[in-house]
Structure formats: C-alpha cells, structure tokens
N, C-alpha and C positions, 0 to 999 in steps of 0.2 A: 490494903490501902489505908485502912482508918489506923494502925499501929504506923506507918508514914502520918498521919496525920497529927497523934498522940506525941510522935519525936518532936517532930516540928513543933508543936505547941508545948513544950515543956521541955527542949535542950537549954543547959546553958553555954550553947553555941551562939555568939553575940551576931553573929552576920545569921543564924538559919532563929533567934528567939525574936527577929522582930518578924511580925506579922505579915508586914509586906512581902517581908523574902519570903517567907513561908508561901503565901498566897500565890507569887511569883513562881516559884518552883511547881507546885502542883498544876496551876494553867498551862505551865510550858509542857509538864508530862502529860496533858489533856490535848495540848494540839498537836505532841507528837503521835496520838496514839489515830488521829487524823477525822475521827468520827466519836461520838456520842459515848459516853462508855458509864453506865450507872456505879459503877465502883468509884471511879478519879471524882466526880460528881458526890459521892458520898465523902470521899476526902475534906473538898472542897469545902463541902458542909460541916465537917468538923474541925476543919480550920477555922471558918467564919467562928464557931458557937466556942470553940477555945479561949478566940479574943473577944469574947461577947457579945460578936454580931448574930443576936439572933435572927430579924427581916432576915437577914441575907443567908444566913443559914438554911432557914425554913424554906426559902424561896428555891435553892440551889436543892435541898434534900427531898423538895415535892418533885424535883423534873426527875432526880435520880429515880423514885420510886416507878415516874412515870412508863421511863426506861427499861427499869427492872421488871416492871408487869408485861411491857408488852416485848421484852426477851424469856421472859419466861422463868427467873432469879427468882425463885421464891424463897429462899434463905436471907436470899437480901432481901426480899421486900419487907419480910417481916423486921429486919432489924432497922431498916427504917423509918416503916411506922413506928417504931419504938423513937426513934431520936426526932423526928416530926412532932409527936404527943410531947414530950418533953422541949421541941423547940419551940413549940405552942405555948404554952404554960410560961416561958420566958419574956417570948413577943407580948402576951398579956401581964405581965407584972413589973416590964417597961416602958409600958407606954404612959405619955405624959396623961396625966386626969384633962377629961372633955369637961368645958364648959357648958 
C-alpha cells in the first residue's frame, strides 16, 4: 500500500498528481475493503504527509497503528511508529508561534 501511496504522490499523471484524486482513490479502496484495515489507513497517511498535511497525517497513521496492534501487524507497527515520529516532528515545526 505505501508504494500506491508513493505513485500517487509523485506521478506525472495530471488527473491521479492532484491530491484530491489521490486521497479520493485510496478512501474508495478503504470502503471497498468494507472494514478497518491498518494498511489502506497507512496509505492514507502517506498521501496526507506527501501533500503536506501533516494533522491529518498523524491523525490517520495513529488509528492505523492503533489497528495494527491490536491485529497483531508487528512489521507494521514498527513502520509506523517510524512515520508518526517523523509526522510529529512536522506537526511541531508547522505550527503557527503561540502568543
């Protein structure tokens, strides 16, 4: 799934390199799949942080891990604590300065 996520975020296919369709394709592969699936969900999260949504990145890559633990994915869990720490690191070096 994340190498679909990689194409999508880097074709110069002008209908699959805007973000939308991008994001639009993986949610539809997400409700065909009819239930919860920490993989499409890890997509999901590398599509947001492609286009530099990290919030929604992070947000989407914590339920995946959430998923992955408690199916038992431990290959995946580990790769996404990897991209969580890194979409951490983002969220805090975009956020506006607090008054």
């Amino acid at each position: 799934m994340s190498d679909i996520a990689r194409v999508l975020a880097t074709t110069t296919e002008p209908q699959l390199r805007n973000v939308e369709e991008a994001l639009l394709l993986v949610k539809k592969a997400y409700f065909l799949m009819k239930s919860p699936n920490p993989a499409i969900l890890d997509t999901l999260a590398l599509v947001y942080a492609e286009a530099g949504q990290y919030p929604q990145a992070l947000e989407t890559a914590r339920s995946a891990l959430a998923l992955a633990e408690k199916t038992g994915q431990t290959s995946l869990m580990l790769d996404l604590q990897e991209r969580i720490r890194k979409y951490e690191s983002k969220v805090v070096q975009t956020e506006p300065p607090k008054d």
